[in-house]
N, C-alpha and C positions, 0 to 999 in steps of 0.2 A: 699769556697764561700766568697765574699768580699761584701763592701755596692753599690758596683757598677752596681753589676747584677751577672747573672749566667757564669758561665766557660763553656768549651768548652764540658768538661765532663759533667757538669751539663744537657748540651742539648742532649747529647748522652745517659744519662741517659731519660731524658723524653721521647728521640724518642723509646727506648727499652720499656718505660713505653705505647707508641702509638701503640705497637708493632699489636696487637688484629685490630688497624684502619688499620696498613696501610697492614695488610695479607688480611683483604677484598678488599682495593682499589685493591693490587696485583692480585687477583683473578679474580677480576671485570676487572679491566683491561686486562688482559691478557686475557680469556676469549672472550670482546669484541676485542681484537686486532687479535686477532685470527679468529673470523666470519669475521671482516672488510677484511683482509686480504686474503682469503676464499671466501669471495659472494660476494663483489665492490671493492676491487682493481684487482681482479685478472679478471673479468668478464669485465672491462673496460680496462685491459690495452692491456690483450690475446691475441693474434694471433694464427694462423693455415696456415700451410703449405702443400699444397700438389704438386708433383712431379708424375707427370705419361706420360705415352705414349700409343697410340694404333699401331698397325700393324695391317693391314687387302687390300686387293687386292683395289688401286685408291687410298689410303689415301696420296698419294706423291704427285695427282694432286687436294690434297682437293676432295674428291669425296668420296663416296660410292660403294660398287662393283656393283651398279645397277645402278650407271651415276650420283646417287640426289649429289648435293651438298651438304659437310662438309665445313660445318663454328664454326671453333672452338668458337667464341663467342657466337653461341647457349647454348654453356655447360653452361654458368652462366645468361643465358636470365631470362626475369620476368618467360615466358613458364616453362622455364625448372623448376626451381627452385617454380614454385606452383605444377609443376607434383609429383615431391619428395615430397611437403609437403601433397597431396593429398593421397601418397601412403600408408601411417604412422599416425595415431593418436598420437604419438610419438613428431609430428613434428608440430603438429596447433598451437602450443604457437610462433614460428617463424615470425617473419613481416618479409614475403618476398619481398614486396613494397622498405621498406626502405634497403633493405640486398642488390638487384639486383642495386641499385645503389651507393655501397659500396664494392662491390667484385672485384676484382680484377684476371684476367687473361693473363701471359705474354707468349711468346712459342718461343724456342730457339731447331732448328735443329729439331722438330717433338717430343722435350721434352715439355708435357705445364706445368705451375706452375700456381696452387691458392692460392692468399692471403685473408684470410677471416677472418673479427675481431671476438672476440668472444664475444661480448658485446650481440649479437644475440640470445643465446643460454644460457642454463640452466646449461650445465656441458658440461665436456671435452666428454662424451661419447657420448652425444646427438649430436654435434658441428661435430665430427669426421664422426658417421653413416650418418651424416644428406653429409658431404661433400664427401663420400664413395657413395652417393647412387646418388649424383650428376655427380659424374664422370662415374658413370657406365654408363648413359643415351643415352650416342652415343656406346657405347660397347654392348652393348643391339640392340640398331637397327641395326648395323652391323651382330651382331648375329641372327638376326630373317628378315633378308631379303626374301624376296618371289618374283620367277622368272619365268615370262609365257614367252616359245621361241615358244606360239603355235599359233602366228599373223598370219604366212602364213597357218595353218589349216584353221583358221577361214576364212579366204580368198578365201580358196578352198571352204568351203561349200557356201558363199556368191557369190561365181563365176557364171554366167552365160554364159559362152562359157567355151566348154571343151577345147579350146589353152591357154584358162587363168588359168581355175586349172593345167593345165599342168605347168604353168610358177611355179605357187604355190607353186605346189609339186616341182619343180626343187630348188627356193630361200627355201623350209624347209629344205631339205635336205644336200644346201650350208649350211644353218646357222649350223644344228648339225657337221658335218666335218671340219667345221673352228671354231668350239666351241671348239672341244675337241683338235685339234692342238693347239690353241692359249694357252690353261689348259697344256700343255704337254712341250709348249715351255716355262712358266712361274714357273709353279710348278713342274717341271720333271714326270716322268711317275709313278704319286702316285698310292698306290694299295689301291683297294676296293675291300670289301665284297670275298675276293680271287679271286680280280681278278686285273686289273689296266688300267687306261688311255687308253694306248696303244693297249688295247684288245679290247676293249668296240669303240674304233675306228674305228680299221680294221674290226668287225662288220658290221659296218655301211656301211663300203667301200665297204663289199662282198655284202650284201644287194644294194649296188647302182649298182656294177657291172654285178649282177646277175639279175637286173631290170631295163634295160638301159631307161633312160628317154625320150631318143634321138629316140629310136625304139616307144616307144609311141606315138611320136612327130609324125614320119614320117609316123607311120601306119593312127592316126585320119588325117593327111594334104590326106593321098593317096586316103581315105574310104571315103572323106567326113563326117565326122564323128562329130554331131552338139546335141549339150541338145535341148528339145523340145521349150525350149523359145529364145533360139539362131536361130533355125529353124526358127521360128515365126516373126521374126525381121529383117531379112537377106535383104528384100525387101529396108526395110525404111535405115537400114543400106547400103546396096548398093549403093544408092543416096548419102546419107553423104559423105562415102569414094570417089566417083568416085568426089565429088566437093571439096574434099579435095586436094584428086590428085591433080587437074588441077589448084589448087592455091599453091600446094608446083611446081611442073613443072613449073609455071609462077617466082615463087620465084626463084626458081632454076635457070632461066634463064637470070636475074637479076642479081642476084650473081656472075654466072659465067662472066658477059660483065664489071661487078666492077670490077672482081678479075684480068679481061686481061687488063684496064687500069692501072690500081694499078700495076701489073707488071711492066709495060712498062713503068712507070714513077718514078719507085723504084730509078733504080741508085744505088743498095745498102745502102739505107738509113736505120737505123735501126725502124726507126715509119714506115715505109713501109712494112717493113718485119714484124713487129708484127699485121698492116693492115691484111695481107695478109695471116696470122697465123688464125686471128679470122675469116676469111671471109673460110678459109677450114674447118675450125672446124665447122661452121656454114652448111655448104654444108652440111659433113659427118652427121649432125644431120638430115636434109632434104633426104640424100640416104637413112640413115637405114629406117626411116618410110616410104617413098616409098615403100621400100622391103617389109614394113609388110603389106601395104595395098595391094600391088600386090598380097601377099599369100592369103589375107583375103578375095579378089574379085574372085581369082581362084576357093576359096571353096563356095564362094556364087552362083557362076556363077555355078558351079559343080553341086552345091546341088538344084538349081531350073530349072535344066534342067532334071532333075528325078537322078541324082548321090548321093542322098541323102536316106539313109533307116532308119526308127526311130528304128526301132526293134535292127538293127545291133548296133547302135549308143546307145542304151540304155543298152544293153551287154557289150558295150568297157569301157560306162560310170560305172557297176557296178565293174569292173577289176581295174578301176583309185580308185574307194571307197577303195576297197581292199589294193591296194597299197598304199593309207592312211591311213588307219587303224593300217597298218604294220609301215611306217613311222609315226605314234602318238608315236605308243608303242615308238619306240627307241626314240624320243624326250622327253618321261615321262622319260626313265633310262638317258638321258643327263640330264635331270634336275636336277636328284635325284645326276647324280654326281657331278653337279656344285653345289649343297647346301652342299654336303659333302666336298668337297675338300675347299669352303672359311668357312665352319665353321670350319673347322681344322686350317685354315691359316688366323683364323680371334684371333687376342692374346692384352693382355689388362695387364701394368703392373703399377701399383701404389707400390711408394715409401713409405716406415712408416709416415705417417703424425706428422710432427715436431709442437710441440707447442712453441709458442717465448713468453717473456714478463712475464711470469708466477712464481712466488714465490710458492715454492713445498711444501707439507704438511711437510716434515721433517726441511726446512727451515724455514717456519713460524711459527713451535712451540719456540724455542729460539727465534724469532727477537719478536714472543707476551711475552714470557716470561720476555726479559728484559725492554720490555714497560712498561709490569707490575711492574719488581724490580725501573725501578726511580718513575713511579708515587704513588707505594708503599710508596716509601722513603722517596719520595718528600713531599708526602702528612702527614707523621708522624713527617718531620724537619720544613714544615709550622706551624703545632699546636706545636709542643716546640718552635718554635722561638716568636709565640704570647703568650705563657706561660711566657716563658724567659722575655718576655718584660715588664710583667706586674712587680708593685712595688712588692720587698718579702716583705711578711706579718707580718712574727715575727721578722724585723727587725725595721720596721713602727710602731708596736705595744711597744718592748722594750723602743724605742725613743719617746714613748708618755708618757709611765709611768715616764721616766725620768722627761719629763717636768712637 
């Protein structure tokens, strides 16, 4: 040591003399550099990744297997994202307000990705579940679809003419046989309950075969064959249809005096010929309802000239019950297999959710640690260097005596 001040070692000496200050600052420090690092940097810089897909019957054309539209931006709507928070007490500390217009949804080939900050959220587990229960939400409705194919039942009991529950019963029976072909040509001939598709099909077919619809048709048109409030009506309806008639016949005749100028002036023009396309399609619509009024006038005409028996008619009518009853049941086992076979082929796959931005507990014990070692160090070579600075004592004291 000189009269100039302390050496080098002199200060390394006091910083080891600080030692006790600066193992607290180190503590303290590292300590809080470690909560910082922990609870506000990591919560504000966070991100979350999710990566998934659905597969289920219509999801190619955006759809549901029951026609509703999927719109994958539902997944991350205000809706959806208070439903989740609704489901969980887990999940009330969440501002969904601010989150739904923060979130982020991209979708490449029917793969979708969520990006979501994690500023939102409390920890990585809460963040995760909370964006797990979000993606399920359309996986879930897929999965719990509910299918009534019993429109034309209801039909049949609201019918008032026994030719219309006939029709009824004919469109229930199309829908079940083009239900399960359409299931057969899509999904192949899945087995159920030991049995499959294909069985549960030909069922149906022997049931139509073995109850020709067409014989029911022809026996009520032959019997005159009428429900009590069809009977009842016949009069006031016979007026209807006959002035019906005679305005599609007038129509008709119209039609056809266009249809022969329109020819003769064609030339093979191609707007002529498409003329001439609409004006027969237009007929063909005007022939079949003729046909049907004609039938329906024969059974009115039939039925009030005394062709008509309530007794017989009300027997035929309980055979047509019958035959619905019979075709319900096999519509209730189409059901049952159409909820079987898309809950089977309804499938849902999320990727590990990736967290980005994040400093790892094993990482941020050493990056608090050496926080701690410089402001430790720091802080024990600040007080030696204002030691250092000051005058020495028994050199000032020596130099007074002298004088």
């Amino acid at each position: 040591m000189d009269g100039e001040g302390l050496s080098l070692m002199d200060i390394w000496s006091l910083i080891l003399k600080k030692k006790i200050i600066g193992s607290i600052v180190f503590g303290v420090m590292t300590i809080v550099s470690l909560v910082l690092i922990l609870f506000v940097y990591n919560p504000l810089r966070v991100s979350y990744v999710a990566t998934f897909n659905y597969n289920w019957y219509g999801i190619e054309n955006n759809k549901f297997a029951n026609g509703a539209v999927f719109n994958y931006y539902d997944i991350v709507s205000l809706s959806s994202l208070e439903e989740v928070k609704e489901s969980n007490n887990a999940y009330q500390s969440i501002n969904v307000e601010e989150l739904a217009e923060n979130i982020k949804i991209e979708v490449d080939e029917l793969h979708y990705t969520i990006l979501i900050s994690g500023s939102y959220f409390k920890s990585d587990a809460q963040a995760k579940a909370f964006l797990e229960a979000l993606i399920h939400l359309p996986y879930q409705k897929a999965l719990n679809l509910s299918f009534d194919f019993k429109a034309n039942l209801v039909g049949y009991e609201r019918a008032k003419k026994i030719s219309s529950k006939l029709d009824y019963l004919d469109n229930q029976l199309g829908v079940v046989l083009k239900g399960y072909k359409d299931m057969i040509s899509y999904f192949g001939d899945i087995e159920i309950d030991h049995s499959n598709l294909s069985s549960l099909y030909s069922k149906v077919e022997a049931f139509a075969s073995n109850n020709d619809l067409n014989e029911y048709k022809y026996i009520a048109y032959q019997n005159y064959y009428m429900t009590k409030e069809e009977y009842d009506t016949t009069l006031k309806e016979q007026q209807a249809l006959k002035t019906e008639q005679n305005l599609l016949r007038e129509r008709k005749k119209i039609l056809l005096e266009s249809l022969s100028n329109i020819y003769t002036n064609s030339n093979g023009n191609t707007y002529m010929d498409t003329s001439i396309a609409n004006y027969l399609n237009s007929l063909h619509t005007i022939d079949s309802r003729l046909m049907t009024i004609d039938e329906n006038l024969k059974l009115i005409e039939g039925a009030t000239t005394g062709k008509y028996n309530e007794e017989d008619s009300k027997k035929f009518l309980e055979q047509l019950d019958e035959y619905k009853e019979e075709l319900e049941s096999l519509t209730l086992e189409y059901t049952e297999s159409v909820n079987y076979v898309l809950e089977e082929n309804t499938l849902f796959n999320l990727q590990p959710i990736q967290t980005k931005g994040k400093i790892s507990f094993i990482l941020a014990v050493p990056i608090s640690v050496l926080i701690g070692i410089i402001f430790g160090l720091g802080t024990a070579f600040v007080i030696a260097f204002i030691e250092s600075s000051k005058p020495n004592e028994e050199f000032l004291t020596h130099k007074e005596k002298q004088e």
